[in-house]
C-alpha positions, 0 to 999 in steps of 0.5 A, a space after each residue: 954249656 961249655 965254651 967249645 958248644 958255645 962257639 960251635 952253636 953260634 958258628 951254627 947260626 952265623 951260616 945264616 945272618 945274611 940276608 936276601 935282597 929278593 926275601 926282604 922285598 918280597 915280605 915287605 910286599 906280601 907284608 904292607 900290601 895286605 894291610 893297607 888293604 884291610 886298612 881300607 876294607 875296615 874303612 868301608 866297613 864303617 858305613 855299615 857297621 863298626 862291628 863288621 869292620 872289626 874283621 879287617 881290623 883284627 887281621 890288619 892287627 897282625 899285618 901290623 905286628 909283621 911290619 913291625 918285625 920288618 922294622 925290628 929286623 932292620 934296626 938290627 941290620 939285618 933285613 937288607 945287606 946294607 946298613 943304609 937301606 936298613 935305616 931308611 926303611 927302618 925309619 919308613 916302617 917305625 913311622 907306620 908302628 910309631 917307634 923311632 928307628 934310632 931310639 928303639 934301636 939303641 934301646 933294644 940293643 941294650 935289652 939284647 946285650 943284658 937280657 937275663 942279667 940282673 945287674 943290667 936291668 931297666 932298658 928295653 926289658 920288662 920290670 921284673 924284681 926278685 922275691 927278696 928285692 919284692 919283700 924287702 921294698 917299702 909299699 909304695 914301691 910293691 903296689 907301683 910293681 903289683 900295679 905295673 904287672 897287672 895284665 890290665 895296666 901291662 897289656 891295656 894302657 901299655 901300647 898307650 904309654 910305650 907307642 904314643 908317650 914314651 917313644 915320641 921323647 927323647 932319651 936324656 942320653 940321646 946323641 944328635 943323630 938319635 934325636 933329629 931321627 925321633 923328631 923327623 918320625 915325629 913329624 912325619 907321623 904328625 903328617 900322614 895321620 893328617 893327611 888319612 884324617 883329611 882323606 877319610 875324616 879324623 873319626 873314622 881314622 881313629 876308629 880303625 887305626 886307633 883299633 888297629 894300633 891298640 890290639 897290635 900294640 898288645 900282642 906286640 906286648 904279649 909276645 915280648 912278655 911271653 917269650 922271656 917270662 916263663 917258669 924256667 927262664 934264665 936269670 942270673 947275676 952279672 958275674 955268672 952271666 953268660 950271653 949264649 946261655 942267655 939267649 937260649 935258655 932265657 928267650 922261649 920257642 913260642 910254637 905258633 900255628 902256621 898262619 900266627 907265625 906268618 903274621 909275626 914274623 917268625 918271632 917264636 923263634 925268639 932263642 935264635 934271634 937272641 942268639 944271633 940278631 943279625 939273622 933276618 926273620 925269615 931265615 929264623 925256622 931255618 936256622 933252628 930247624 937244621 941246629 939241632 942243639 937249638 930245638 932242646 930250648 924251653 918251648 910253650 904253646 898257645 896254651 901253656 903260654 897263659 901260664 905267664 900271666 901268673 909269672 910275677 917275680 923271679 926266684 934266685 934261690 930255686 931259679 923260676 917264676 913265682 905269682 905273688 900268691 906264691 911269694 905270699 905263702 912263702 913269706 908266711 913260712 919264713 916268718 913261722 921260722 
């Protein structure tokens, strides 16, 4: 990709990084409307029985990751034209989701501004190693990476540890305004999970927005995983890394069926979202829809999405994904050499 492409593609995109007042409303209302009502539909289903209420509970799941975009979209200053609405609303929703507007956001920037460079790894990104880092680390090192990638550990207790441990703490680097944000959503999760819980009764409050907050929390996961790990995706080192050609080789068109695109926000079109962060999801398919050059990015299905999971490490040499069979096998052949 030549820098003339590069700075026509993202004169492209940039026709649509503004955003539409009356949209951003109406998602929000089409957004939390519906889940509250499930909410409460799963809540009502107690009495009869946890497995009927697993119903509401499965599609509120989705009504969740969709808030969850609205908070994303709003750290990114993207959602609403003005930068405070974005963070006022920012902070209502990350007390819905559990993220702390001011934390995740600066975190997630990072993830935008690296993402795909080897040099930069470590901030709001998935621990990825390379094939030759994997064989040349001692075993601890191997089985804590092995241990981490397990889909288990990686899709299981990852919600627990991302939404409920390391996204109520500070980062040592945190400026004041980023910390007494994290301690003001704090407190005001610590406050409506009290108040639901005297509402309703702390069980049934754990029963449904526990439920709720797991299986969000590992789509949530999995859709991020996914949409950077795939068998042709972009790494390289910091001298030969280019942005542009970051976000449009190294983040992956999800192709969703239309009811999953809704409840994600639109997130499938991840290369244009890295391309241009402040185009608001729901201009997303549009703006990939009428950029020809953006619909020849690499695309997964459903389906060919399950391939990931055996994506482990990344190989600079050939420029894709190995499992750790593969690397296994290829570390056999090195030795016979």
């Amino acid at each position: 990709m030549t820098l003339q492409n590069t700075n026509t593609l993202k004169k492209q995109v940039a026709a649509y990084e503004k955003s539409t007042t009356k949209e951003s409303i109406w998602q929000m209302i089409n957004t939390i409307g519906p889940f509250i009502a499930l909410w409460y539909l799963a809540y009502i289903s107690l009495s009869v029985s946890y497995w009927l209420s697993l119903v509401p509970i499965v599609i509120a799941a989705g009504f969740f990751i969709r808030i969850f975009i609205i908070f994303h979209d709003c750290t990114h200053h993207s959602f609403f034209k003005h930068r405070r609405t974005n963070r006022i609303v920012g902070t209502a929703m990350g007390v819905l989701t559990l993220f702390p507007f001011d934390r995740w956001g600066n975190e997630h920037a990072i993830h935008h501004a690296t993402s795909g460079n080897l040099d930069k790894r470590g901030t709001g990104d998935i621990w990825t190693l390379t094939v030759d880092e994997y064989l040349k680390a001692p075993l601890s090192l191997r089985l804590a990476y092995r241990f981490y990638r397990n889909p288990l550990v990686m899709f299981g207790l990852g919600p627990i540890f991302e939404f409920l441990l390391k996204n109520r703490l500070n980062r040592k680097e945190a400026k004041k305004k980023e910390r007494m944000n994290t301690y003001l959503t704090n407190v005001l999760i610590l406050a409506l999970s009290g108040l639901l819980s005297l509402l309703v009764g702390w069980q049934a409050f754990l029963l449904v927005h526990g439920s709720i907050f797991l299986l969000a929390g590992s789509l949530g996961i999995w859709l991020f995983y996914v949409q950077h790990t795939f068998e042709d995706s972009y790494f390289e080192e910091n001298k030969d890394w280019e942005y542009v050609k970051a976000a449009v080789e190294g983040s992956s068109f999800y192709k969703l069926p239309k009811p999953i695109q809704f409840l994600t926000g639109n997130i499938g079109f991840h290369h244009v979202h890295h391309l241009s962060p402040r185009v608001p999801n729901y201009k997303l398919e549009e703006a990939h829809t009428n950029t020809p050059p953006l619909q020849n990015v690499p695309s997964i299905s459903l389906a060919t999405s399950l391939k990931s999971l055996r994506f482990r490490l990344w190989d600079e040499k050939n420029k894709n994904f190995l499992s750790f069979k593969d690397v296994k096998a290829l570390a056999k052949n090195r030795a016979s050499i």
